[in-house]
DSSP file (Angstrom, degrees, kcal/mol; ACC not computed):
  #  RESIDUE AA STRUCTURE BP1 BP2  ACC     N-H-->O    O-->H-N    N-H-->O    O-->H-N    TCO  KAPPA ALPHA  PHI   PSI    X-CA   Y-CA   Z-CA
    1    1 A X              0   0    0      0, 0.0     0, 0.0     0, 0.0     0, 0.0   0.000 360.0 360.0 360.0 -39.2   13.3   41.4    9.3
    2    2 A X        +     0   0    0      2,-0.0     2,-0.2     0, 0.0     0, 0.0   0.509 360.0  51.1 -76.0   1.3   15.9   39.3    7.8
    3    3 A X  S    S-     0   0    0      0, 0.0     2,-0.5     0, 0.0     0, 0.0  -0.550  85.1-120.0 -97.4 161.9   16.6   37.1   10.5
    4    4 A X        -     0   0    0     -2,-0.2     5,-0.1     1,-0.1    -2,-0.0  -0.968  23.8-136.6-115.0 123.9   13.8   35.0   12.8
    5    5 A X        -     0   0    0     -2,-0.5    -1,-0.1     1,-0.1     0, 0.0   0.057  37.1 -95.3 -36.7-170.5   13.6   35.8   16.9
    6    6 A X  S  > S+     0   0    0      2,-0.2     4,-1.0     3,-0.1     3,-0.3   0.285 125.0  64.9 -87.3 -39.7   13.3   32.5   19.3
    7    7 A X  H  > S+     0   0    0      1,-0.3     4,-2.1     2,-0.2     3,-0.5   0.953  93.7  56.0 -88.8 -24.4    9.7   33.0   19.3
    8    8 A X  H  4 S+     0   0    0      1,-0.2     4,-0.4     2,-0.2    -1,-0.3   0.933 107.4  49.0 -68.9 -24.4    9.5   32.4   15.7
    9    9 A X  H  > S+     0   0    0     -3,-0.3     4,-2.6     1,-0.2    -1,-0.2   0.653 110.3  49.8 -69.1 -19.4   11.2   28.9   16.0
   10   10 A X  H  X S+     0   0    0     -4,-1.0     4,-0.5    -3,-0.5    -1,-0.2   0.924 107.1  51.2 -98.9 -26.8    9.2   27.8   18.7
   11   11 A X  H  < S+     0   0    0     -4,-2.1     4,-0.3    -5,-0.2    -2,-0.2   0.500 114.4  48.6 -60.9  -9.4    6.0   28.8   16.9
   12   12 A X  H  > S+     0   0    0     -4,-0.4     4,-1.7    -5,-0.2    -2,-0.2   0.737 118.1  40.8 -76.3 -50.5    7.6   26.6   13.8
   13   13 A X  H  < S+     0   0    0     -4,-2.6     4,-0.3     1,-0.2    -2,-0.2   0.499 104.1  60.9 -90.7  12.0    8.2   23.9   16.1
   14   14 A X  T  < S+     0   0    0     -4,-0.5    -1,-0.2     2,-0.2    -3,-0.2   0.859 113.5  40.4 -91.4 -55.0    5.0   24.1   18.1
   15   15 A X  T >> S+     0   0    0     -4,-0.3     4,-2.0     1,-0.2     3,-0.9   0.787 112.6  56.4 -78.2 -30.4    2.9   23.3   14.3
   16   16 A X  H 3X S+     0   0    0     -4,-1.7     4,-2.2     1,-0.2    -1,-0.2   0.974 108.0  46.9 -74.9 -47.9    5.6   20.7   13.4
   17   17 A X  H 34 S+     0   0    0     -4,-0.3    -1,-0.2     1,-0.2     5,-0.2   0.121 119.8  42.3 -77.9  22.0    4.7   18.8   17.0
   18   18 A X  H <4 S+     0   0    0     -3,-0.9    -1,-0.2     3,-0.1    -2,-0.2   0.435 114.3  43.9-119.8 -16.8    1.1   19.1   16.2
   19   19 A X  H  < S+     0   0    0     -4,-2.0    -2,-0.2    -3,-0.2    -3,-0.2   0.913 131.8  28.6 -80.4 -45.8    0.9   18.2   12.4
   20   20 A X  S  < S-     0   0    0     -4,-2.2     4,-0.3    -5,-0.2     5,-0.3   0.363  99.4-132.8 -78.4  -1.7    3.3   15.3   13.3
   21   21 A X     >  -     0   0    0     -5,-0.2     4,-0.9     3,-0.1     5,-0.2   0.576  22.2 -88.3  43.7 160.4    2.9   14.2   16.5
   22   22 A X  H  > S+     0   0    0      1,-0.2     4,-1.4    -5,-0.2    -1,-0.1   0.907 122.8  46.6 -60.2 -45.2    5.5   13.5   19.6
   23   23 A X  H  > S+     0   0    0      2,-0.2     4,-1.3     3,-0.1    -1,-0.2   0.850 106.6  58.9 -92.1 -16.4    6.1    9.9   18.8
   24   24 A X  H >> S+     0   0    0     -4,-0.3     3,-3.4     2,-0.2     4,-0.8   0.856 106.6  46.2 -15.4-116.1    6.6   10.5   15.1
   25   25 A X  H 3X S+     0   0    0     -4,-0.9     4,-1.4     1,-0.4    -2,-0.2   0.319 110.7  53.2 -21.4 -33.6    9.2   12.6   15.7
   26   26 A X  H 3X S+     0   0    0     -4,-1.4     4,-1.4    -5,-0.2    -1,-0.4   0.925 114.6  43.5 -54.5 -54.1   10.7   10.1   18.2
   27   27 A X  H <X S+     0   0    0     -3,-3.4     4,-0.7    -4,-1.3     3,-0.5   0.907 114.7  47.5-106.3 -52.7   10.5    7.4   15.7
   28   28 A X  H  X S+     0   0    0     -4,-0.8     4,-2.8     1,-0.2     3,-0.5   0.913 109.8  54.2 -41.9 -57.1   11.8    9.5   12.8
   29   29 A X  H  < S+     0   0    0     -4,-1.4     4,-0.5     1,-0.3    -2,-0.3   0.614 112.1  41.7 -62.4 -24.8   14.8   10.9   15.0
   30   30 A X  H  < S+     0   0    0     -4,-1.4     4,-0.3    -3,-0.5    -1,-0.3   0.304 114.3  57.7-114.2  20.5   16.1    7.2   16.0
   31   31 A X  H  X S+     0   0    0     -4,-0.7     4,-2.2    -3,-0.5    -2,-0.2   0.764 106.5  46.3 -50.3 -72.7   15.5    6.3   12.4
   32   32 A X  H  X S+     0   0    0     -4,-2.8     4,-0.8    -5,-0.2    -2,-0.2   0.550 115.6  43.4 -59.0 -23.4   17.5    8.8   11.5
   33   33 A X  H  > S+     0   0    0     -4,-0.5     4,-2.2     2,-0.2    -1,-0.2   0.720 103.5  61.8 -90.0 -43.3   20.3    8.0   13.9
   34   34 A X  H  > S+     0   0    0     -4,-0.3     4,-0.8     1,-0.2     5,-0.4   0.998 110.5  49.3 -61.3 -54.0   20.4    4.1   13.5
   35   35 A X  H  X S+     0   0    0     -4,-2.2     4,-0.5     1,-0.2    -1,-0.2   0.781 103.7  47.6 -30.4 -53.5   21.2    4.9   10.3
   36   36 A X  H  X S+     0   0    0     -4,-0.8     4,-4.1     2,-0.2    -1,-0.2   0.861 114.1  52.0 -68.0 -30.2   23.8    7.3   10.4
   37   37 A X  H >X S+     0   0    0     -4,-2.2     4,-0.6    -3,-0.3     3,-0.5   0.789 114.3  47.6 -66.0 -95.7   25.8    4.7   13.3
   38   38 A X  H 3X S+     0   0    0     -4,-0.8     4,-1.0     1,-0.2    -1,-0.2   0.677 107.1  53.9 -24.1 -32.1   25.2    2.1   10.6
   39   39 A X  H 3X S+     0   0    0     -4,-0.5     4,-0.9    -5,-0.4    -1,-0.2   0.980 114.9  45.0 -48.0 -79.2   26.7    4.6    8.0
   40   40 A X  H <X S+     0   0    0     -4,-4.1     4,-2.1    -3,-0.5    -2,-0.2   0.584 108.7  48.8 -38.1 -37.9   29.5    4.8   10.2
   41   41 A X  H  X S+     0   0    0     -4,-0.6     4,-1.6     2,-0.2     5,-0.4   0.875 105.9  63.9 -63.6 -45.8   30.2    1.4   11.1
   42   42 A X  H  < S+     0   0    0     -4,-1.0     4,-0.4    -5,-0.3    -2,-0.2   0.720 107.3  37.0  -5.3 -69.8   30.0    0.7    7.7
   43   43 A X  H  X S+     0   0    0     -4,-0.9     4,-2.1     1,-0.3     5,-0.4   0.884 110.8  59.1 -82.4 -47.7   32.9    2.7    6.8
   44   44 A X  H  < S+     0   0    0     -4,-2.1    -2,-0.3     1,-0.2    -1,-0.3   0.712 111.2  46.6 -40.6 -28.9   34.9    1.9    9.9
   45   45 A X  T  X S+     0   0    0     -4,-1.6     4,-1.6     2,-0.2    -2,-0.2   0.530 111.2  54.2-128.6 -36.8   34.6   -1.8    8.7
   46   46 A X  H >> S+     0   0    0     -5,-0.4     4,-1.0    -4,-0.4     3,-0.6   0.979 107.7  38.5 -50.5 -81.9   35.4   -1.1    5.6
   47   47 A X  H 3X S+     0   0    0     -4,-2.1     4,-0.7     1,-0.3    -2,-0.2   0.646 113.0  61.4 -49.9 -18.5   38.5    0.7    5.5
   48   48 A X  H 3> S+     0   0    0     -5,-0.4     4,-2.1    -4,-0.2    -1,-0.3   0.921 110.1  37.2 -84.6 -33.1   39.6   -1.6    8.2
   49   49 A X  H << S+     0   0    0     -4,-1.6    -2,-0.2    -3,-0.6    -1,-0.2   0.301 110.4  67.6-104.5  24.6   39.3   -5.0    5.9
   50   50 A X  H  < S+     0   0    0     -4,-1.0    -1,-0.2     2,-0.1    -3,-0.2   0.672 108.1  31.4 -22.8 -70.5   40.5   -3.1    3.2
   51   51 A X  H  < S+     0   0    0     -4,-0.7    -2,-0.2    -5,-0.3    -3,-0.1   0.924 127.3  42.3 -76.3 -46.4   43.8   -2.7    4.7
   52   52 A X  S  < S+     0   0    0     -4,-2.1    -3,-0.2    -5,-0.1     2,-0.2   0.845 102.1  70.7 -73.4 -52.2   43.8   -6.1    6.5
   53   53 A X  S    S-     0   0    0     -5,-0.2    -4,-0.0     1,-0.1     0, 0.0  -0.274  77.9-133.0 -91.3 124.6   42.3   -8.4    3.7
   54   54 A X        -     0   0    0     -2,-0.2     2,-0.8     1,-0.1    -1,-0.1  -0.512  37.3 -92.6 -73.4 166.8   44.6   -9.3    0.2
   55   55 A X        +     0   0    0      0, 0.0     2,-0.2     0, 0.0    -1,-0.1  -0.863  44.7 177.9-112.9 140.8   43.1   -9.0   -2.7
   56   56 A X        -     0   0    0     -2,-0.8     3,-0.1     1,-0.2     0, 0.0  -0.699  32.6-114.4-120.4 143.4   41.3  -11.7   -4.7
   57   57 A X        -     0   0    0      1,-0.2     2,-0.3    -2,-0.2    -1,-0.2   0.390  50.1 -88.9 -69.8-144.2   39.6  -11.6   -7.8
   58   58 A X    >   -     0   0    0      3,-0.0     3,-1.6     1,-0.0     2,-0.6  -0.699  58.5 -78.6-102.9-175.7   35.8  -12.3   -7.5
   59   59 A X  T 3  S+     0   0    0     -2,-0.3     3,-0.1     1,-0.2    -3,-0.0  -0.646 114.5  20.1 -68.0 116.4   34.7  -15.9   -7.7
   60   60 A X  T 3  S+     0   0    0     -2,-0.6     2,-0.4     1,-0.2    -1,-0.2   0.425  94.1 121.1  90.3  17.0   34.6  -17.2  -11.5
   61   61 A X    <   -     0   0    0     -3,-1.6     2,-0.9     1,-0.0    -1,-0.2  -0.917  57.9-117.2-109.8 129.8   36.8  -14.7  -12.9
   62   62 A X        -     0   0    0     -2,-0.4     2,-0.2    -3,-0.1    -3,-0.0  -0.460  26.4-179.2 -70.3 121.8   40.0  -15.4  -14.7
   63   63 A X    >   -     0   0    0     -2,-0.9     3,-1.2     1,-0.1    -1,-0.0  -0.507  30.9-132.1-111.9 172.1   43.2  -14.7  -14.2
   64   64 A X  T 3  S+     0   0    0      1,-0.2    -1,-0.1    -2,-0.2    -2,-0.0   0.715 102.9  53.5 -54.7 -28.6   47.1  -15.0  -15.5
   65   65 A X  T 3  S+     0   0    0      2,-0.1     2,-0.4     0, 0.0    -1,-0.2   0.252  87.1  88.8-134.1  12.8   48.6  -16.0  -12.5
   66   66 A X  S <  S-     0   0    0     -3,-1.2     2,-0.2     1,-0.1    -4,-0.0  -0.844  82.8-106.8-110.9 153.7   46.5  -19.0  -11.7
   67   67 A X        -     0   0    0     -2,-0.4    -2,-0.1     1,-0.1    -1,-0.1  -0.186  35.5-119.9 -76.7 147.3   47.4  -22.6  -13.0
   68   68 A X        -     0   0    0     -2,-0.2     2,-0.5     1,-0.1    -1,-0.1  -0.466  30.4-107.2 -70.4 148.1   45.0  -24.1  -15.9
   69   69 A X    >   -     0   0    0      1,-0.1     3,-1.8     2,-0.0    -1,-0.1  -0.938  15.6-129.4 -91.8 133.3   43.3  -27.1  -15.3
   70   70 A X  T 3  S+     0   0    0     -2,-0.5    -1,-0.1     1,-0.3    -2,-0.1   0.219 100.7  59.2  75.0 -54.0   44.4  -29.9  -16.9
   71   71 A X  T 3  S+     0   0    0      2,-0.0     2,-0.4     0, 0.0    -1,-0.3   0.190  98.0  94.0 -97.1 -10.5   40.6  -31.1  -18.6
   72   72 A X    <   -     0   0    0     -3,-1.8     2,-0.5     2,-0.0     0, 0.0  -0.903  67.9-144.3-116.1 146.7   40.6  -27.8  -20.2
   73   73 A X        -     0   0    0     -2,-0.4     2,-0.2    -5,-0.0    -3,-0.0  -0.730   7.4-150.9 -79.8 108.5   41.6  -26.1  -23.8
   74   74 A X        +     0   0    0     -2,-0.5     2,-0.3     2,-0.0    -6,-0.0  -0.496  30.9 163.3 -75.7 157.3   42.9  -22.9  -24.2
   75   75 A X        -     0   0    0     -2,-0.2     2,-0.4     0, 0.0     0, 0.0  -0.922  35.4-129.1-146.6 160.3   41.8  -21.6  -27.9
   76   76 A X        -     0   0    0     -2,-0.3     2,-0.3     0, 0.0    -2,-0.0  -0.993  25.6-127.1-118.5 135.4   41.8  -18.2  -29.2
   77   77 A X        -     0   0    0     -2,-0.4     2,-0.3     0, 0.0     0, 0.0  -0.459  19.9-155.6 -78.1 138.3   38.4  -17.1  -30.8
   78   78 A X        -     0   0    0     -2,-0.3     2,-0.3     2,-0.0     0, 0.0  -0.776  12.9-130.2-105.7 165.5   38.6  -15.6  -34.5
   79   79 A X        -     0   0    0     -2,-0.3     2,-0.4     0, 0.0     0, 0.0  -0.838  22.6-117.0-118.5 146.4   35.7  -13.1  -35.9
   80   80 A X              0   0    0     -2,-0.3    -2,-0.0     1,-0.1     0, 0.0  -0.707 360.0 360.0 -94.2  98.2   34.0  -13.9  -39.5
   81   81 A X              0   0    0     -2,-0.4    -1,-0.1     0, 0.0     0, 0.0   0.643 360.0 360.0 -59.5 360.0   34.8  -11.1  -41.8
């Protein structure tokens, strides 16, 4: 009683291929698959230009180790007690 037979799966999956139809279920299932390959590449292509690629800050952010331009002033901002 705590388990389900063969015939009960195929009587599950006999009402799932008639509420949804065959090409549903086609469309769903390589849905579901381009996705996960794309998941996958993903991460493969990550981790590979991870390791390969130095790292740089993003674009417009400042850092210490680059030289100041020339046309600009550094200042330090004060706060108004």
């Amino acid at each position: 009683m705590g388990s389900f037979s063969i015939w009960h799966w195929l009587v599950v999956l006999l009402i799932v291929v008639l509420v949804f139809g065959t090409k549903k279920l086609k469309n769903i299932g390589s849905d579901l698959g381009g996705a996960v390959k794309g998941f996958k590449d993903g991460m493969r292509d990550g981790a590979s230009s991870d390791a390969a690629a130095p790292v740089t800050p993003p674009a417009g952010q400042v850092t210490g180790n680059a030289p100041a331009d020339k046309t600009t002033i550094d200042v330090e901002a004060k706060q108004k007690n």
